[in-house]
N, C-alpha and C positions, 0 to 999 in steps of 0.2 A: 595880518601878515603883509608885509609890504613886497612889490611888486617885483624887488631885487634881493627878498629872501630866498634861500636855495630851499627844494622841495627836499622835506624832512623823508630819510631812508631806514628801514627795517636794518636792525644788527645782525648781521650773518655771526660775526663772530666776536670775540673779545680782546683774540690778539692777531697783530697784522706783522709783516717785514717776513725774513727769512728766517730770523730766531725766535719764534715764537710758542711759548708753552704757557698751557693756560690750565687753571685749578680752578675748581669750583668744589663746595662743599655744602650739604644743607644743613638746617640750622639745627639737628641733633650733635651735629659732628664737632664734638671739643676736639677732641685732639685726636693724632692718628693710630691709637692705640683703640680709639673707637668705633674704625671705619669697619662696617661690616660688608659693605661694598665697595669693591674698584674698578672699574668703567676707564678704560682706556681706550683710546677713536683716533682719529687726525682729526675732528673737530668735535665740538659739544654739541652742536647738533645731531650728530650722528649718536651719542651717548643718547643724549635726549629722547631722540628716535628707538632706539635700543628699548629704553626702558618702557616706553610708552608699547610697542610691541610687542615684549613681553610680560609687561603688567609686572616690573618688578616694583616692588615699595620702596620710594624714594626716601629712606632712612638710615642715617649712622653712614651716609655716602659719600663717596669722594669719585669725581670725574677727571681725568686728564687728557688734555687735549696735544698734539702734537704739529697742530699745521703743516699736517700733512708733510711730513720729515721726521728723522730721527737723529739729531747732532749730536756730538758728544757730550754736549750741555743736559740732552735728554735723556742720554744714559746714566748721567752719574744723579739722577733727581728717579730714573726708574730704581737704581743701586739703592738710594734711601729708601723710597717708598717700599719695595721688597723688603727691607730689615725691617721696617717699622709699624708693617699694615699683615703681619704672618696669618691674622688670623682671619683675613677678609676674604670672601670670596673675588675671584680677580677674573672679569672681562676684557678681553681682545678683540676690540670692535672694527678692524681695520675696512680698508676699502678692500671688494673684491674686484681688486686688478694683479697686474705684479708688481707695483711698488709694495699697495698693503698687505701682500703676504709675505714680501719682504721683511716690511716692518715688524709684522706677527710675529716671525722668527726671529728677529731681533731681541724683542721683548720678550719675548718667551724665554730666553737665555737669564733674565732677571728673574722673570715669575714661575716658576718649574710648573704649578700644580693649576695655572691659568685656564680658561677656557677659551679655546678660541673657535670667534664666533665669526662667522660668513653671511654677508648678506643675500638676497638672492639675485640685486641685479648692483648697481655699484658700489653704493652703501646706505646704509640702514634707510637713512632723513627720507634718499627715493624709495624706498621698500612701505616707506609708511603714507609718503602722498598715494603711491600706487594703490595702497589696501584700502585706501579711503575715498581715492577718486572711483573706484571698481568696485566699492561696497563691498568689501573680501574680510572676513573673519583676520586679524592678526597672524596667527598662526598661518596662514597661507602659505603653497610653495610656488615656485616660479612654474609648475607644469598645470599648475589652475591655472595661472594666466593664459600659458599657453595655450590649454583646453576654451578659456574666453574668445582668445584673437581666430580658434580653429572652427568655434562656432560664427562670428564675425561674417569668415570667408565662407564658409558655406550659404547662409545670407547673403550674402553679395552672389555666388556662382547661379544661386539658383533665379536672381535678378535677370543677369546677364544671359542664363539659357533659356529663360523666359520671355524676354524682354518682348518679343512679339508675338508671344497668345496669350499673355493676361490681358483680363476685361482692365479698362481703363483706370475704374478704380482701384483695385486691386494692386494696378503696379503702382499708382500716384501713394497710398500708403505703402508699399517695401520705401519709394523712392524719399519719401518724409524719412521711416525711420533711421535708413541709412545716409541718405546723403547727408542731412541735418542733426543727426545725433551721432551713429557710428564713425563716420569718416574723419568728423573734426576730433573724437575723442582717441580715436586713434592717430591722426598727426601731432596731437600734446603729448600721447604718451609713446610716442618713435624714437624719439631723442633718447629716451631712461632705458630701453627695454631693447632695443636693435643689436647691442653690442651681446644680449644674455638670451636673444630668443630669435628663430627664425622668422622673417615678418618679408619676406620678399615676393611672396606669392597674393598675401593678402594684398600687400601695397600693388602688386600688377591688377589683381581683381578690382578694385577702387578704380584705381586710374581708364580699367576698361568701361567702368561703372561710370564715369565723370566724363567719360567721353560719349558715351550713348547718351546719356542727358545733356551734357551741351547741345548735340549732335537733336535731341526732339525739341530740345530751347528754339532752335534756330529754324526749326520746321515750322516749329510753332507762331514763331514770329512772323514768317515770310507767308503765312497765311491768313494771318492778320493783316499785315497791309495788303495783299489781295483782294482781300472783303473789303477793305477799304477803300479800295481803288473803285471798284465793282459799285459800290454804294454811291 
């Protein structure tokens, strides 16, 4: 590859602009008298995510994607799909925000006997890093996470109210496993989870946490160049 080829990027999606609707179908799927599933989302990822979550068999299927909008273009292609897919099970995989329960209502107006599905923090595609970054069963709900970040701060609190009568070793492991494992995997996952779970105590817990350790860093160091001076 030469040195003014652009670095090759993952496909988020299949269609891009404002009017964008996208089908996918797998390869049982002749026609749409076949479909025995319908997967609607604002993208396929989220479908994707959808099924992979709930371990449904990806057969006789059909996915629609909406780029996250719903134009008139996309209601008169929901109008077909409803006349000609009667006998499919039909998912509503919208975002959990208030655009996609907007949406959901939308399309629900096409699909009477739909189900409509909620993810537990924005939609699904996050629902499935989280279960996997967390090593969390599928089925999980957003109050085991919660119950994780509640464990988290408790760890950290009893850091902080310890901080000066544990033996040395003792705090140098809490301070590995938290500062080094906990802390970062909770600033990757603040971004996904803040808007759907309370996290504002734990994040002050850390931050008192990140301050006591700078705060021995610094003792630590200024003690070193004293032996070194002394030397």
């Amino acid at each position: 590859m030469s040195k003014n080829t652009k670095e090759k990027k993952f496909i988020k999606q299949l269609c891009y602009g404002k009017k964008g609707l996208e089908i996918l179908k797998t390869r049982e799927t002749k026609d749409f008298k076949s479909v025995q599933t319908l997967i609607i989302a604002e993208s396929s990822i989220d479908s994707l995510s959808f099924i992979e979550l709930k371990k449904i068999e990806p057969k006789n299927m059909l996915l629609c994607a909406t780029n996250g909008q719903i134009t008139q273009e996309h209601k008169k292609v929901f109008e077909y799909l409803a006349k000609n897919t009667q006998e499919a099970e039909v998912y509503l995989c919208f975002d959990n925000d208030t655009k996609g329960k907007a949406f959901a209502n939308i399309a629900k107006e096409f699909f009477k006997e739909a189900k409509v599905q909620i993810p537990n923090f924005k939609d699904f595609n996050d629902d499935l890093k989280i279960a996997k970054a967390m090593n969390l069963d599928f089925s999980y709900t957003k109050e085991k996470v919660h119950h994780i970040l509640k464990e988290w701060e408790k760890h950290s609190e009893f850091l902080n109210r310890s901080w000066d009568i544990l033996k040395p070793e003792a705090k140098r492991a809490h301070i590995l496993e938290i500062n080094l494992k906990e802390i970062p995997f909770f600033k990757s996952l603040k971004p996904k989870i803040e808007n759907y779970l309370p996290t504002k105590s734990l994040e002050k817990s850390y931050e008192n946490l990140e301050a006591r350790i700078k705060k021995e860093r610094e003792r630590e160091a200024m003690e070193k160049r004293a032996q070194g001076k002394r030397l």
